[in-house]
VOGU-526634 format. One record per atom (N, C-alpha, C): z, x, y. Coordinates in pm, whole numbers, padded with zeros to 5 digits. Example, Ala and Ser with C-alpha at 12.3 -4.5 7.8 and 13.67 -1.06 7.14 Angstrom:
BEGIN
+--------+--------+--------+
|     pz |     px |     py |
+--------+--------+--------+
|  00780 |  01319 | -00569 |
|  00780 |  01230 | -00450 |
|  00780 |  01320 | -00330 |
|  00708 |  01285 | -00225 |
|  00714 |  01367 | -00106 |
|  00787 |  01290 |  00003 |
+--------+--------+--------+
This chain:
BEGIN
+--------+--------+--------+
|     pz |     px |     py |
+--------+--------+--------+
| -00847 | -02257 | -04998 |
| -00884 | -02240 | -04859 |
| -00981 | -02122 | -04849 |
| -01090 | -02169 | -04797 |
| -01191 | -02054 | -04783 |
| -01202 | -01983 | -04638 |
| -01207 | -01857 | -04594 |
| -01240 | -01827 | -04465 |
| -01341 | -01796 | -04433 |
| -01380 | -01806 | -04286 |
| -01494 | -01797 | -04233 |
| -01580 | -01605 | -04280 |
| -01617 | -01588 | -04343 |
| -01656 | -01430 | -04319 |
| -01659 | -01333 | -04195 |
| -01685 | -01396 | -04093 |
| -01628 | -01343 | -03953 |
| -01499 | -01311 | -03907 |
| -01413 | -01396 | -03955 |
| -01312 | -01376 | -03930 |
| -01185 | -01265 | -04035 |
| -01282 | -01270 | -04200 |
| -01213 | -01169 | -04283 |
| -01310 | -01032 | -04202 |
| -01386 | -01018 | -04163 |
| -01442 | -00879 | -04075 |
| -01337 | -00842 | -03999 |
| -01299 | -00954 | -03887 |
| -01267 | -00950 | -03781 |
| -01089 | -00895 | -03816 |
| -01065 | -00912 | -03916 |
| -00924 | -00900 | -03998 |
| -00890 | -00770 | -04026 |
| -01019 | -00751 | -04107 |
| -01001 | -00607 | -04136 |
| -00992 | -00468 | -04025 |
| -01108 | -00535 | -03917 |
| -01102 | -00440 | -03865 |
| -01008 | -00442 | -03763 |
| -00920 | -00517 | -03740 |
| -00808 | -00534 | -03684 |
| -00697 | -00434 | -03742 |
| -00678 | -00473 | -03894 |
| -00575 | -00390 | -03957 |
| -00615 | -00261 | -03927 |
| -00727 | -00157 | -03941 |
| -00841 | -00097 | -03952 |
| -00745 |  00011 | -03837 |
| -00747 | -00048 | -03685 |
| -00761 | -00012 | -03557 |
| -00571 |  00032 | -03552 |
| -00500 | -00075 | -03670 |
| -00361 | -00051 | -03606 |
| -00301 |  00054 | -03688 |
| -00409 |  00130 | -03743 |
| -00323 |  00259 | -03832 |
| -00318 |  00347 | -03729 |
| -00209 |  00438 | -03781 |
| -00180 |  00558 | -03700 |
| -00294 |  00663 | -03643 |
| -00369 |  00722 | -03588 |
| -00495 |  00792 | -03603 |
| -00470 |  00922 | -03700 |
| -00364 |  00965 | -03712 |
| -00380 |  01100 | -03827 |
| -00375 |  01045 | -03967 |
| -00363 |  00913 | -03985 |
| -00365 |  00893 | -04158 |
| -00519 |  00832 | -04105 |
| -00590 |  00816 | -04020 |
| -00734 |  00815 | -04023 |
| -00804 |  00908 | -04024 |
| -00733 |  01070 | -04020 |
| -00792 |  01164 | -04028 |
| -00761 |  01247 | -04125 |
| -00714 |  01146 | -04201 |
| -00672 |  01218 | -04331 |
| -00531 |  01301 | -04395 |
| -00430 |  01314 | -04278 |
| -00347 |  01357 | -04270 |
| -00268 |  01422 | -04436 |
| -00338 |  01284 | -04485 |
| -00200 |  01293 | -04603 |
| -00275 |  01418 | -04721 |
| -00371 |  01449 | -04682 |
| -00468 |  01530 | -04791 |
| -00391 |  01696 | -04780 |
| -00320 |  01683 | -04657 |
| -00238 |  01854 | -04665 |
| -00103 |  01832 | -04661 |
| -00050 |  01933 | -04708 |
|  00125 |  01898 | -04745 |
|  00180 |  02085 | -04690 |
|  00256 |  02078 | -04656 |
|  00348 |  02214 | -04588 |
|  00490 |  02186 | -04705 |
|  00495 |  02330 | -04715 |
|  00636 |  02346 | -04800 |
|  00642 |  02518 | -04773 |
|  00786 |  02519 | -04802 |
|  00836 |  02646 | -04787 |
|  00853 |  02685 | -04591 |
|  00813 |  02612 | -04535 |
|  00823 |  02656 | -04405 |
|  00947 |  02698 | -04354 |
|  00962 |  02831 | -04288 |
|  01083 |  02894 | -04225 |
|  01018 |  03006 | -04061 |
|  01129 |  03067 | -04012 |
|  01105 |  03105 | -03885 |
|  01195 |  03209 | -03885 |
|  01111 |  03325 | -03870 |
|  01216 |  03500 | -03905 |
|  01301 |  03499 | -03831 |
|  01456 |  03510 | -03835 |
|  01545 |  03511 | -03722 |
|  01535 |  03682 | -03694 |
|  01553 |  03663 | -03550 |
|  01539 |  03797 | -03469 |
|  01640 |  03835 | -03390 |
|  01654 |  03967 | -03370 |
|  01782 |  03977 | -03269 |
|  01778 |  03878 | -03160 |
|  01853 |  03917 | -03072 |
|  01896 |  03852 | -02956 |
|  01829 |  03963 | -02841 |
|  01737 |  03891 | -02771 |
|  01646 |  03952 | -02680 |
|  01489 |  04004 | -02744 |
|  01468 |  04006 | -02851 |
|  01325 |  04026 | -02905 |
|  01299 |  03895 | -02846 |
|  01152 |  03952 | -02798 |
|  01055 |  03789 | -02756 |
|  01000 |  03713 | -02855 |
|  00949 |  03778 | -02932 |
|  00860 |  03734 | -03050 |
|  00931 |  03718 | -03220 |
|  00877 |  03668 | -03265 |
|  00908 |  03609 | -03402 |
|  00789 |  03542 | -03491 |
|  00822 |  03486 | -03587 |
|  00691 |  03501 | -03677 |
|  00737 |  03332 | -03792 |
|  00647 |  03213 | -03771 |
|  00662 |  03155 | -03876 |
|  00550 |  03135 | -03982 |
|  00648 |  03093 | -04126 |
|  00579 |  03137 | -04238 |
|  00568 |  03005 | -04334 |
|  00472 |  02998 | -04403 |
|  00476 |  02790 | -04482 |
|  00341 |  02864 | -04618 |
|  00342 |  02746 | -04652 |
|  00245 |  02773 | -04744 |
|  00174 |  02590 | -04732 |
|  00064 |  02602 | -04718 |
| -00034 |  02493 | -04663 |
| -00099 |  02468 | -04785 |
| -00081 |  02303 | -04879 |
| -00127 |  02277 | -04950 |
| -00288 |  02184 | -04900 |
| -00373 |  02216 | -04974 |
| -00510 |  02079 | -04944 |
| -00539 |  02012 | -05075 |
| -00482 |  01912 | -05066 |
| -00553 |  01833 | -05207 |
| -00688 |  01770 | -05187 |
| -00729 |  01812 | -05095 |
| -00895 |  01723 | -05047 |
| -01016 |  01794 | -05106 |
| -01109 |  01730 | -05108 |
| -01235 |  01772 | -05197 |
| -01325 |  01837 | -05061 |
| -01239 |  01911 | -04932 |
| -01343 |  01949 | -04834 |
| -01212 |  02058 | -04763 |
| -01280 |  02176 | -04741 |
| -01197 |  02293 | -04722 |
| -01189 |  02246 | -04577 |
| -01031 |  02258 | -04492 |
| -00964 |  02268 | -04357 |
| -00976 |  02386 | -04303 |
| -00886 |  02357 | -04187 |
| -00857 |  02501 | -04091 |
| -00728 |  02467 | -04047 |
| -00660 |  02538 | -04001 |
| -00563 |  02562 | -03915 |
| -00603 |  02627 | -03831 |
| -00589 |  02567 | -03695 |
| -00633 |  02597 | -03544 |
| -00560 |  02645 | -03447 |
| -00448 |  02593 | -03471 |
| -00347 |  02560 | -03338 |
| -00221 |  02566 | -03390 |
| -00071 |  02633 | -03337 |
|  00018 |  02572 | -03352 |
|  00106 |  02607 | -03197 |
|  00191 |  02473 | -03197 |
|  00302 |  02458 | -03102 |
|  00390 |  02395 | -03127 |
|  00537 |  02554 | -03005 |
|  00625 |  02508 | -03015 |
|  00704 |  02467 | -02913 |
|  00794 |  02416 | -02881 |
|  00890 |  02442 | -02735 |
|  00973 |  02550 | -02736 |
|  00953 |  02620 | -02840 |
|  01089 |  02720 | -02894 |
|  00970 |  02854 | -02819 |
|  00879 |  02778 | -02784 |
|  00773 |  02939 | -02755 |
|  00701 |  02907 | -02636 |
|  00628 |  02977 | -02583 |
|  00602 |  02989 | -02440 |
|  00418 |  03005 | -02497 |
|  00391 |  03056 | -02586 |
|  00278 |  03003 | -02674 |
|  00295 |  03063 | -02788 |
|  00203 |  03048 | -02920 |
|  00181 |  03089 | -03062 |
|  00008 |  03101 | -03064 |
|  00041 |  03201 | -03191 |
| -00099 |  03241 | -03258 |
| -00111 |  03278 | -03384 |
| -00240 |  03234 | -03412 |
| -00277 |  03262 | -03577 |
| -00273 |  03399 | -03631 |
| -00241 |  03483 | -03704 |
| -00193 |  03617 | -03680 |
| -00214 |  03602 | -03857 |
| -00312 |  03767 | -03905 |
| -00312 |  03823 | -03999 |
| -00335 |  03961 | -04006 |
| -00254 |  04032 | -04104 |
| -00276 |  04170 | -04122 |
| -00382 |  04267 | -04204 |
| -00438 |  04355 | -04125 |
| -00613 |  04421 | -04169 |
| -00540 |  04528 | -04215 |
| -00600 |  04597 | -04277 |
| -00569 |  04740 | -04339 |
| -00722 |  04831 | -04246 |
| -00700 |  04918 | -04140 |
| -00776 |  04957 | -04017 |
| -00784 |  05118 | -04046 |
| -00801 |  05179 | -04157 |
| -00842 |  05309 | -04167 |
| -00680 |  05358 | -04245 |
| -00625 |  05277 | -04321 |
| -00516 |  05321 | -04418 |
| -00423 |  05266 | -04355 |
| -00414 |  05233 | -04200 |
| -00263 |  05134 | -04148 |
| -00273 |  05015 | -04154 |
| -00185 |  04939 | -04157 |
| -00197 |  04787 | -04148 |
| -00134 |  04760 | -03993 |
| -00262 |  04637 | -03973 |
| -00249 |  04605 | -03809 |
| -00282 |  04467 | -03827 |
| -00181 |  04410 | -03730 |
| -00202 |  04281 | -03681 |
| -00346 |  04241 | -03603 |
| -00388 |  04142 | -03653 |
| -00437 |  04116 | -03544 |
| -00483 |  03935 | -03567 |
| -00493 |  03873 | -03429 |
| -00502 |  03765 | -03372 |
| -00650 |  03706 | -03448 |
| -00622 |  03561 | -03517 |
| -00749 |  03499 | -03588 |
| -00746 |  03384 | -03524 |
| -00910 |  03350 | -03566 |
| -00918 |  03204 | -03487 |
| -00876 |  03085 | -03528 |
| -00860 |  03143 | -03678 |
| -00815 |  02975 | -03755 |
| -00773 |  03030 | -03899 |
| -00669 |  02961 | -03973 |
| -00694 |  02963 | -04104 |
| -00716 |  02935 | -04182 |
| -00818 |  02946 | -04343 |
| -00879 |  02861 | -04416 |
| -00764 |  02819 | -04527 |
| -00765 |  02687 | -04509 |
| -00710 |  02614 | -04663 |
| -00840 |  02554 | -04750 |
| -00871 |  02634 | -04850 |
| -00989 |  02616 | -04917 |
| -00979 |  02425 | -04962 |
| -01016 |  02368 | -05029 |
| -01011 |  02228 | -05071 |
| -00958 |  02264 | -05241 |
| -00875 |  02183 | -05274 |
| -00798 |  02188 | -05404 |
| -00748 |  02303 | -05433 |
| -00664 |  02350 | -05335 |
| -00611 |  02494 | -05297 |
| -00530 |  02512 | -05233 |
| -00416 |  02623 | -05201 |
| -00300 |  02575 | -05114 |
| -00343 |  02766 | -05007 |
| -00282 |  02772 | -04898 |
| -00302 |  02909 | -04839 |
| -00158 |  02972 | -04805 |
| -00130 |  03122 | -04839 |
|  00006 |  03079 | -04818 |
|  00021 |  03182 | -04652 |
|  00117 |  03153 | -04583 |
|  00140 |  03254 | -04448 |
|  00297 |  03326 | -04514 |
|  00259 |  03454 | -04509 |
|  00353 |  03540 | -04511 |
|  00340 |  03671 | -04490 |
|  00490 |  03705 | -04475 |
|  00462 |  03878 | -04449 |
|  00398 |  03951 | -04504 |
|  00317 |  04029 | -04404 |
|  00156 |  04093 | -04459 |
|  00007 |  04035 | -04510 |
|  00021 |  03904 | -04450 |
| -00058 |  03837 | -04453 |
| -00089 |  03746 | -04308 |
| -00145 |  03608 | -04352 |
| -00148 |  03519 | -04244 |
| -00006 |  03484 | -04216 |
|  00001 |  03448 | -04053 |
|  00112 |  03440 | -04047 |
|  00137 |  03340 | -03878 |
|  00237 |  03260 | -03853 |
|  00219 |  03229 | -03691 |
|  00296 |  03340 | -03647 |
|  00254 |  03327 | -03498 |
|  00349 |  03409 | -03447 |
|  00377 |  03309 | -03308 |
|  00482 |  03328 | -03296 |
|  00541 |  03253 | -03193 |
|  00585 |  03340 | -03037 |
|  00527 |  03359 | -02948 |
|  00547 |  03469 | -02839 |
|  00610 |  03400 | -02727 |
|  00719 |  03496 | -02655 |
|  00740 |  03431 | -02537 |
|  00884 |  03369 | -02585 |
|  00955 |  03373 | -02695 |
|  01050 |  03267 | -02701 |
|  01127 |  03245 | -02591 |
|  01174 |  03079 | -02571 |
|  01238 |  03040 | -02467 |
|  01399 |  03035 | -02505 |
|  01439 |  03031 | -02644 |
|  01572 |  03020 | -02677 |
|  01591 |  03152 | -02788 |
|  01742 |  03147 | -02833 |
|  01799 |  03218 | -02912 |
|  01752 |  03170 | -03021 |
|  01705 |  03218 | -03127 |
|  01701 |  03150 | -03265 |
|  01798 |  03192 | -03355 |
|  01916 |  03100 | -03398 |
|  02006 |  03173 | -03504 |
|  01986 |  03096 | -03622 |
|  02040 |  03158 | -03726 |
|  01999 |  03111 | -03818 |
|  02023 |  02953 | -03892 |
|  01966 |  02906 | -03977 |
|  02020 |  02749 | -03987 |
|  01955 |  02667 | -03880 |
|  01840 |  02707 | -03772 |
|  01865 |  02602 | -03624 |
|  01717 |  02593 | -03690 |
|  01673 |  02455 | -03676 |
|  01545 |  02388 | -03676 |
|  01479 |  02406 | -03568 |
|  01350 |  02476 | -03638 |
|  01227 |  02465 | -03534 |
|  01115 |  02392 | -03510 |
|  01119 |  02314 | -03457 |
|  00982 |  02211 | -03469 |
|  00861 |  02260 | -03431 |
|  00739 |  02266 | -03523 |
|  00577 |  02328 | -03494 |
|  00494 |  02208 | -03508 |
|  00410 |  02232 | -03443 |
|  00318 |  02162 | -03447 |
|  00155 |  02178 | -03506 |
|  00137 |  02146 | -03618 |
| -00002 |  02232 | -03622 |
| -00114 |  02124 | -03609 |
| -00226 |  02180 | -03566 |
| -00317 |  02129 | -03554 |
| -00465 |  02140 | -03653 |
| -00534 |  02109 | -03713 |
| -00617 |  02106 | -03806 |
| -00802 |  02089 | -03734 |
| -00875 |  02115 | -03815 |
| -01018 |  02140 | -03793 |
| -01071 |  01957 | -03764 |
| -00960 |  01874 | -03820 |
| -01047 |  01702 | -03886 |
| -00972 |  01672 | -03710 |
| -00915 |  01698 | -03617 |
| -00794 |  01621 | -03566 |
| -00706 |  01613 | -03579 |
| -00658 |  01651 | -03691 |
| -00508 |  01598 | -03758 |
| -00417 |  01663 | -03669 |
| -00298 |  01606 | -03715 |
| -00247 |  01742 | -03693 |
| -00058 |  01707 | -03769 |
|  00028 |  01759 | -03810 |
|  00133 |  01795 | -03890 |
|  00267 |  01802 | -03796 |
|  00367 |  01738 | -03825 |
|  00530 |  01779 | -03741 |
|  00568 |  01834 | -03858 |
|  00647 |  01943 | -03831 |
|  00732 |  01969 | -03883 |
|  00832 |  02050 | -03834 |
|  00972 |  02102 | -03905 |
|  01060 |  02152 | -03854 |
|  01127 |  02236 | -03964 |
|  01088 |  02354 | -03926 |
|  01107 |  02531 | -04004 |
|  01290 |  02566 | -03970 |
|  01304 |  02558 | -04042 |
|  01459 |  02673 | -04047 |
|  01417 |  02778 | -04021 |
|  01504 |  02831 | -03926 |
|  01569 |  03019 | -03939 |
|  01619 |  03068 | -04010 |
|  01549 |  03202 | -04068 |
|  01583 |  03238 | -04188 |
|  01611 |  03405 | -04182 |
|  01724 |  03438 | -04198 |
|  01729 |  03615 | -04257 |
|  01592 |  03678 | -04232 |
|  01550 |  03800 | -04214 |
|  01472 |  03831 | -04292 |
|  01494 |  03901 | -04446 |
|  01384 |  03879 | -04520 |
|  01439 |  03952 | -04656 |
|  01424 |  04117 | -04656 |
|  01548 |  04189 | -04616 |
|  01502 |  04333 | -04638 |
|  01590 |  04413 | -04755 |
|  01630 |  04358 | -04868 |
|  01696 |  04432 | -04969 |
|  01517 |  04354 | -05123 |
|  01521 |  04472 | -05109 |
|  01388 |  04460 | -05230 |
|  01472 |  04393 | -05372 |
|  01399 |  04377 | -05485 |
|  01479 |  04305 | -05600 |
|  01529 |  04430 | -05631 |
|  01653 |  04458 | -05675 |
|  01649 |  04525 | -05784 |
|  01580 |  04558 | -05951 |
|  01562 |  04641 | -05942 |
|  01497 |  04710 | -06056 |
|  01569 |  04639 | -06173 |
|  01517 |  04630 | -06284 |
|  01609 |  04571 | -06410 |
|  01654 |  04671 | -06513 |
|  01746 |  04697 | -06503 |
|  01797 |  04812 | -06636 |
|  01856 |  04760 | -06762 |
|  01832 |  04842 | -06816 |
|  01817 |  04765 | -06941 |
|  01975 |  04744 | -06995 |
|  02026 |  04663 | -07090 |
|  02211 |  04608 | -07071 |
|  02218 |  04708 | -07170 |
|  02335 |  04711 | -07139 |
|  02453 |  04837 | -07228 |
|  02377 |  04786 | -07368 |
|  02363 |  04751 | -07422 |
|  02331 |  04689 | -07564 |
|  02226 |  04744 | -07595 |
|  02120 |  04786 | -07476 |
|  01986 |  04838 | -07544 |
|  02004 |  04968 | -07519 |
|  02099 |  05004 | -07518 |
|  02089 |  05180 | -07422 |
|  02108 |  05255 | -07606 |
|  02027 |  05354 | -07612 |
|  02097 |  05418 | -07740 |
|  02177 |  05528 | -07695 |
|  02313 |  05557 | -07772 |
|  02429 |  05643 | -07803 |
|  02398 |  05750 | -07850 |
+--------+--------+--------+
């Protein structure tokens, strides 16, 4: 059975139209891992989430945008070193180079989430939303996490290497 060529067009671009629009924008070329959300006392407004943004694409992204309901708004947030202090301050976007991953963390890039509308305790899923330079844009949902404030310990050396 042969078909008309009009109608294998007409096929394709049918299938074409019924994909999702973010796997038409490429969606699947960035991957998020490690994502979490600093738990904060009870009554701080603000808080800070942190991911590491993979790009397997042969064309460097951005991160533009993120939202949450857990926030009243968010912003792209990295730390300058401003005459020997380190200071926050508010960016327009962040670069995920192409075949490269970017990571957000403390003392670095980072979201910040302002305004929170709820308690965040720990263990409770936060859903963000990010948005990308192509359209895209990413769900996901960050745990609350401790912050880490006990440094590693130092390694000493075992009774065995100590000399007598």
């Amino acid at each position: 059975m042969r078909l008309h060529p009009t109608l294998v067009v007409l096929a394709a671009t049918l299938t074409a139209l019924t994909l999702p629009l973010p796997s038409l924008a490429g969606e699947t070329d960035l991957s998020i891992v490690g994502a979490y959300v600093r738990m904060v006392p009870p009554g701080t407004p603000n808080t800070a989430a942190f991911m590491t943004i993979a790009n397997s694409s042969s064309s460097d992204r951005k991160l533009l945008q993120v939202e949450s309901p857990v926030a009243r708004r968010s912003e792209l947030h990295t730390h300058l070193n401003d005459q020997g202090m380190m200071r926050m301050r508010q960016v327009e976007a962040i670069e995920i180079k192409a075949a490269a991953h970017t990571e957000l963390k403390p003392g670095g890039y980072h979201i910040m989430l302002l305004d929170l509308q709820q308690l965040l305790n720990e263990g409770d899923s936060v859903p963000l939303t990010l948005r990308f330079d192509d359209g895209s844009t990413k769900e996901i949902h960050a745990p609350v996490k401790k912050p880490q404030t006990v440094m590693k310990a130092q390694t000493t050396p075992e009774h065995g290497a100590m000399k007598h």
